[in-house]
Each structure stands twice: as structure tokens, then as C-alpha cells.
N, C-alpha and C positions, 0 to 999 in steps of 0.2 A: 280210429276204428271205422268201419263200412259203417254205413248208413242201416242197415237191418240190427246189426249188433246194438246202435245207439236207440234205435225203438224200442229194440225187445225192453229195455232196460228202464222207456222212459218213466219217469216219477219213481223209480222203484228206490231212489238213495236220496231221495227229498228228505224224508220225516228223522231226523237227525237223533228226536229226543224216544222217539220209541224203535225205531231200525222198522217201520213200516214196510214191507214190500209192495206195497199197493197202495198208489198215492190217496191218501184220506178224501176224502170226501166234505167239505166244508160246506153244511146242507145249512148256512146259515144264513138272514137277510141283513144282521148288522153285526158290530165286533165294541166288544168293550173296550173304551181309553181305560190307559193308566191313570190317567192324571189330565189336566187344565190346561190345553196345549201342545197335548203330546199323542202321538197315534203308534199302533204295534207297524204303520204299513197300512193297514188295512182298517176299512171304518163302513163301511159298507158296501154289498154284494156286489149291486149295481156297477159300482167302478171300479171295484177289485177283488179276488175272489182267488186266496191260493190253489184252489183245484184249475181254474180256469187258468190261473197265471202259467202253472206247468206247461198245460196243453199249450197255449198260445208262446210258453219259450219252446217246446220242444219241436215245433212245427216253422218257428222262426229260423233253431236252427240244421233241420231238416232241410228248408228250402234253399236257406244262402245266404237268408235275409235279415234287418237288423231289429223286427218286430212282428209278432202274431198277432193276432185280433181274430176272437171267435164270437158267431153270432148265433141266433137261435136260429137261423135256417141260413141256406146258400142265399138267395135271393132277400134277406136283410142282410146280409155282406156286401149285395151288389147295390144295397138302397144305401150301403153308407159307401159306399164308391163314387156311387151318382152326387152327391153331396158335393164333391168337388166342382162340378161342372155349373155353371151362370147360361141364366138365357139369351140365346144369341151364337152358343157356340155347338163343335161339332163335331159329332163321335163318329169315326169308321168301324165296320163293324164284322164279325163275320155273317155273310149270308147265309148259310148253313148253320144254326145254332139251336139251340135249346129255346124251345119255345116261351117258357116264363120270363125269361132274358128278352126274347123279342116282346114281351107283354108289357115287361117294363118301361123298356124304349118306347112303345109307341104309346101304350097307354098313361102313363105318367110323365115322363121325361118331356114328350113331344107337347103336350097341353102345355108344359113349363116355357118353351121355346127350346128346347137344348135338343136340336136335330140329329139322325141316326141317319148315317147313309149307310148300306150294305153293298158288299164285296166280297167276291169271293179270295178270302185269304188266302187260298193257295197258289194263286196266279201272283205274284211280286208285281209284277208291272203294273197289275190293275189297282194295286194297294198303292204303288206310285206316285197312279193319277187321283187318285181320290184323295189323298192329303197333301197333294202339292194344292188341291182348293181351300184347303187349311182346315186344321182341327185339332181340337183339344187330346185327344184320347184317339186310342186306337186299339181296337178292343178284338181279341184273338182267342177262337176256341181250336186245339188244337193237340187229336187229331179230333173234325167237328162233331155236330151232335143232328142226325142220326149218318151220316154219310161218310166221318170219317174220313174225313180230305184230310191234308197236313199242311201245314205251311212253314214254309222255312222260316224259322223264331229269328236266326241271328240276323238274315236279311233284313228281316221288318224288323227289327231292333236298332240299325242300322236307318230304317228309313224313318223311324219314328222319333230318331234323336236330332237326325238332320231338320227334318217339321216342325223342330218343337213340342211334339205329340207325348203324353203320356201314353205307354205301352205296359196291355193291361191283359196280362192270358191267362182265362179259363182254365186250370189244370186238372179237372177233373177226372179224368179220363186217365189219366197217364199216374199222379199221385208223385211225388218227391223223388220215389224212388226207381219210378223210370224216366222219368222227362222234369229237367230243372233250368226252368223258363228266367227268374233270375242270372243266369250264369252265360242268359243266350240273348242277354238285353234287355229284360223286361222291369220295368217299377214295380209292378205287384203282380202275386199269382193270386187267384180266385180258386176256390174249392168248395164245393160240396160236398163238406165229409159226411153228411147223412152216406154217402155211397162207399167207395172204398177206403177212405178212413176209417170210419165206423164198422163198416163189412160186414151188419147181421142185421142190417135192416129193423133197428129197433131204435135208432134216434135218428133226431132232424138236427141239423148245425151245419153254420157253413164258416170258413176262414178266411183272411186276407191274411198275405206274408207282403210290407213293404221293403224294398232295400234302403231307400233314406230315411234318415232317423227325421226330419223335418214332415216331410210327407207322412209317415208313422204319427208321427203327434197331432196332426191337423184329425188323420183317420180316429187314432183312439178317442182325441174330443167327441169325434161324429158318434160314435161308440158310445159312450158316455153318456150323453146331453141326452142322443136318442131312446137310450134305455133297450138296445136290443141283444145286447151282451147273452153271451151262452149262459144257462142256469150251470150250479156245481155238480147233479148228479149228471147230465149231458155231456157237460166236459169230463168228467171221469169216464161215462164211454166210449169217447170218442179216444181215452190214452188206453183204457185196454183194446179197444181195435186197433191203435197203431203196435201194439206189441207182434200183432199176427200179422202183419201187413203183409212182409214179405215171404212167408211159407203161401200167405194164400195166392197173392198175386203169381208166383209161380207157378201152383198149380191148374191157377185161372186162366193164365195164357198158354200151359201147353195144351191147354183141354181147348181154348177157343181156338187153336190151329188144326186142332183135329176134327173141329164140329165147321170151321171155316173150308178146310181140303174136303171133304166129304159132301157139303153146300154144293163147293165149285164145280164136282165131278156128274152133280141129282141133273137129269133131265129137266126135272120139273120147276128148277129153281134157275132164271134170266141173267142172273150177275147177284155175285156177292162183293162186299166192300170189308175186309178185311186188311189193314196195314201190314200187316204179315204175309198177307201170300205175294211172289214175286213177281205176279203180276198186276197187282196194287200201284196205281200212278204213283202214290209219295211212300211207297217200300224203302226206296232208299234213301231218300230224304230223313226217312222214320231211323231209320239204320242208323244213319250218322249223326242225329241231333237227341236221341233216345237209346237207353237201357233194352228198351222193350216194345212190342207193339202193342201190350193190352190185352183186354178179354172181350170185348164189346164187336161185335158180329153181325151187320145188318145183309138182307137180301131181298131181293127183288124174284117174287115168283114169276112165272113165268106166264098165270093166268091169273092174272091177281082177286078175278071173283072167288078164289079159293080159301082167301084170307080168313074168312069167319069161320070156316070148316076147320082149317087148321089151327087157330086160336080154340075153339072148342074139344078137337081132338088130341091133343097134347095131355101127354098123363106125369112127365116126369116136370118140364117147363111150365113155371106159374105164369097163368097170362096176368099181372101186374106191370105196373107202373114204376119206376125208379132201377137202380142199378148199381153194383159193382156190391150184393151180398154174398153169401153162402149161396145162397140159394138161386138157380139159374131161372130166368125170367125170362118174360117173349113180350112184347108189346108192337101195338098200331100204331107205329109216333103220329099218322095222318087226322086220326082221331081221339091221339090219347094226349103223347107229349107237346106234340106241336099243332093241337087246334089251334092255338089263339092265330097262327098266320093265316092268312086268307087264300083261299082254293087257290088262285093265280097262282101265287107265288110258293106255295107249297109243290105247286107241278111243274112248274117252270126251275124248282130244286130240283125235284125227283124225290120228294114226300110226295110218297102217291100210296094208293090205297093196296096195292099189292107191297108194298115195302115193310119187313118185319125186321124189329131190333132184338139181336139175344143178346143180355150178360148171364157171360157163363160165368155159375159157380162152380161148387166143390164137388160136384156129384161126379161118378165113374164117366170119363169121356165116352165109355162104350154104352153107357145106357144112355147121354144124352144124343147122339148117333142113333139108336135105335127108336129114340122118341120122338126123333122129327124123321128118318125114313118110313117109319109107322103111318106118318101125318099124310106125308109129301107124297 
């Protein structure tokens, strides 16, 4: 069956003994033995937790991969990633990324000795030269976070096997069911399903899907030991947001091509970064290694002292933080998402102070259209 079909459905034919449609909810912190040596499976929440177990098989086999692992945010997904890595070695990176990811890297990781070199992932050559100097890890957000570059997954899958490099993409953005980064060379997808897994903006969780069952066992140790495992009513919503997944995402990306064509055409708006429109450098790159191009919409005004004005005047778009709900959002990654990087190199990205990120939700494309020509 397609991959939408198998969401709508997931956990709904778990509960055997009552015909549940709605995977229960096991709001428990420990489980009673039968007996002096004997366990049902399950013994406590910490390391196992049948509502969690669902989510984390139904997302395993979503991706391609041969284990889930859900955490209580993206970013304790990514601390049990980092877990892998000894001091002394070296992770490539994308330079354009989510700023709490660059927070980690430098603020934790790098005290440790476990160095972050940045590169711009979409250039292949430049990813090359930076791990022909050797490196453990090769760490790909993709398309990135706020700019939206792409990078060719199979290429640097290819280059990251040849390295030695474990090859580690961000999938946040893209979700199972338009971009499946396993199938394109990757060991583990990352996820933020606080975003568009979950899709209402009302939990935090984040995923790792590995493809080797060895690699998977070292990770769910780290899982474990660390105690950051997803609670059981978080992982129940994060399987009723995978039921909707694909009605929203459809509506999400034909609304963000029409509030992206509309961007491209405003006088008052300098360039828009949109993977969708065909003039997007990695359009086609997006075309043939993706499903889809997303909903996630960033642009560059034209006078970017207008930024606060237009953050303030917006009546349909919530100026917040985060991405991929119902609800269509605007944010200052310069000051919102991506402070922690430092002015330099936020401008020498093109995180700059005129640069605004939309996820477009559910709302009529014609009234998000009319909420930002109002602004603009």
C-alpha cells in the first residue's frame, strides 16, 4: 500500500483484545511481572512503553529503516547522536542549518573536543574536500534551514561511504513522505516531529530512524541509559498527527507555491527561496531525489528595515517560532531561530535581518496572499 494509506492506519489494529482504533495510551511509569523472572515485554516506561513502541515501529517503517527511536524533543535526538562521536574527531556539516543544531555543535560538542566543520552541502565538491580531511559524521540538512538549499543526498551518500563517514540528514522539512534520505545513502534520518509529524503545534519530540540494526542498538542504549525517551501521551500525538500527514502536506505545498509565485512577482520583496519555483538553484535536484518541495517559504525583503513592521502588521500569519503546523507562521530566523550563530556568519549565509521564514499552514491560500500584500 502507499505510504499515506499506511499512516492513516497507524496503531489503529495494535489493540488485538479490545479492536481499539486509537492506539491506547499506556500513561504508565512501570508494568507488573507475572511472576520471578518473567516480564509481559515491558517493565518500565523509561525503556519501553507500547504507545511509544508503535510510533517508533511505524516511523521505522515509514523511513526504510530497521529502528525508531523517539525522544522528548528533536534536539535530545540529536544529543543521542552526538553520543556516537570521541574526542578528537570530525563532523561535517551543513552551513546553513537550524540554529539549536549549530548550538549544540559548538556549545557542547566542541568543549568535548569533537570538531564541526561547516559546508555548504549543496556544492558536492565542497563536501569532497572537507572529508577527504577525515571525519566521523556527515551531517546534512536538506532542503536547509532558513535558505533552503538542497543537496544531492545520493551524491554525498556516495561520498560519505567512500570516507568512512557516517551520513546523518535532517529530514525535517521534507517528512517520510516526500524525501526518504535512507533509500538515498543515509544511516539515520533526524526529525523534528514537534513540526510536521505532529502538525498542531502542541507537542515537542524528536525521531531518529537508523538503517543498521547494530548502529540502532548502540542508539536505543544511548536512549535508555540517558532517560530521554518520548513520554506515552507525546508519542500518541505524535501517531495521530502522522494519520493527517499527507491530506496536510498537500495542502501545505500547494498553498506555499502560491504564496511563494506571488513573493516572486511583490516589488517589495529582493528574492524568494522557494524549491518549488523553477527558478530555484536545486528545483531540479528537488524534482528528482523528492516527492515534493514542502511548504517552508523564506524571503528577503527588499528593504529589510521593514522587517518589524511587517512582523507587527500581519493579521492572518502568527509571528512565532517553530514550523510545519496548521497554523501558518512568519518568523526573524536572524533573531529568532538562528541567534545562537554569530553576526559574521549569519551574513556571510544570508541570515540577515531583512530575511523572513513562512510555514504555510491550512488557511485559504487567498487569504494568506492577501495577508502579506496588506504587509508588503
Amino acid at each position: 500500500m502507499r505510504l499515506e494509506s499506511y499512516l492513516a492506519q497507524c496503531g489503529s489494529r495494535w489493540d488485538e483484545r479490545t479492536g481499539a482504533v486509537s492506539m491506547p495510551i499506556y500513561q504508565t511509569a512501570t508494568f507488573r511481572h507475572p511472576g520471578l523472572g518473567q516480564s509481559t515485554g515491558y517493565d518500565y516506561t523509561r525503556t519501553a512503553n507500547p504507545t511509544r513502541d508503535v510510533l517508533q515501529d511505524t516511523l521505522a517503517r515509514a523511513d526504510g529503516g530497521c529502528r525508531g527511536l523517539a525522544f522528548a524533543s528533536g534536539m535530545a535526538a540529536l544529543d543521542c547522536l552526538g553520543r556516537l562521536f570521541a574526542p578528537g574527531e570530525r563532523i561535517v556539516v551543513t552551513e546553513d542549518l537550524y540554529g539549536g543544531t549549530y548550538r549544540l555543535f559548538e556549545r557542547l560538542y566542541r568543549p568535548l573536543g569533537i570538531e564541526a566543520v561547516y559546508v555548504d552541502t549543496a556544492d558536492t565538491p565542497a563536501v569532497a574536500v572537507a572529508l577527504a580531511g577525515g571525519a566521523a559524521a556527515l551531517f546534512v540538512e536538506s532542503p536547509t534551514n532558513p535558505l533552503l538549499k538542497v543537496a544531492d543526498l545520493a551524491a554525498l551518500g556516495r561520498l560519505a561511504r567512500d570516507h568512512g563517514a557516517l551520513f546523518v540528514v535532517d529530514n525535517t522539512f521534507m517528512t517520510p513522505l516526500l524525501q526518504r534520505p535512507l533509500k538515498l545513502g543515509a544511516d539515520v534520518t533526524v526529525y523534528s516531529a514537534t513540526k510536521y509529524l505532529g502538525g498542531h503545534d502542541d507537542v515537542v519530540a524528536g525521531i531518529l530512524v537508523a538503517k543498521d540494526p547494530d548502529l540502532a542498538e548502540r542508539l536505543a542504549f544511548f536512549q535508555n541509559a540517558a532517560g530521554a525517551g518520548l513520554a506515552p501521551l507525546d508519542s500518541w500525538l505524535i501517531l495521530r498527527g502522522l494519520k493527517t500527514l499527507g491530506v496536510r502536506l498537500a495542502r501545505q505545498q500547494a498553498s506555499a507555491r502560491a504564496v511563494a509565485d506571488f513573493l516572486a512577482a511583490h516589488p517589495a520583496v529582493a528574492r524568494v527561496h522557494y524549491p518549488g519555483l523553477p527558478e530555484h538553484p536545486g528545483h531540479d535536484r528537488q524534482r528528482t531525489q523528492a516527492a515534493g518541495f514542502g511548504a517552508m517559504v523564506s524571503f528577503e525583503l527588499a528593504e529589510p528595515c521593514r522587517a518589524a513592521d511587517i512582523l507587527a502588521g500581519v493579521r492572518l500569519f502568527l509571528f512565532a517560532e517553530s514550523l510545519g503546523g496548521v497554523e501558518s507562521l512568519v518568523t526573524l530566523p536572524a533573531v529568532q531561530t538562528h541567534a545562537d550563530i554569530d553576526p559574521g556568519t549569519r551574513a556571510r549565509l544570508g541570515v540577515t535581518d531583512g530575511l523572513l521564514r513562512l510555514s504555510i499552514g491550512l488557511e485559504d491560500p487567498d487569504d494568506l496572499v492577501a495577508d502579506l500584500r496588506a504587509v508588503l
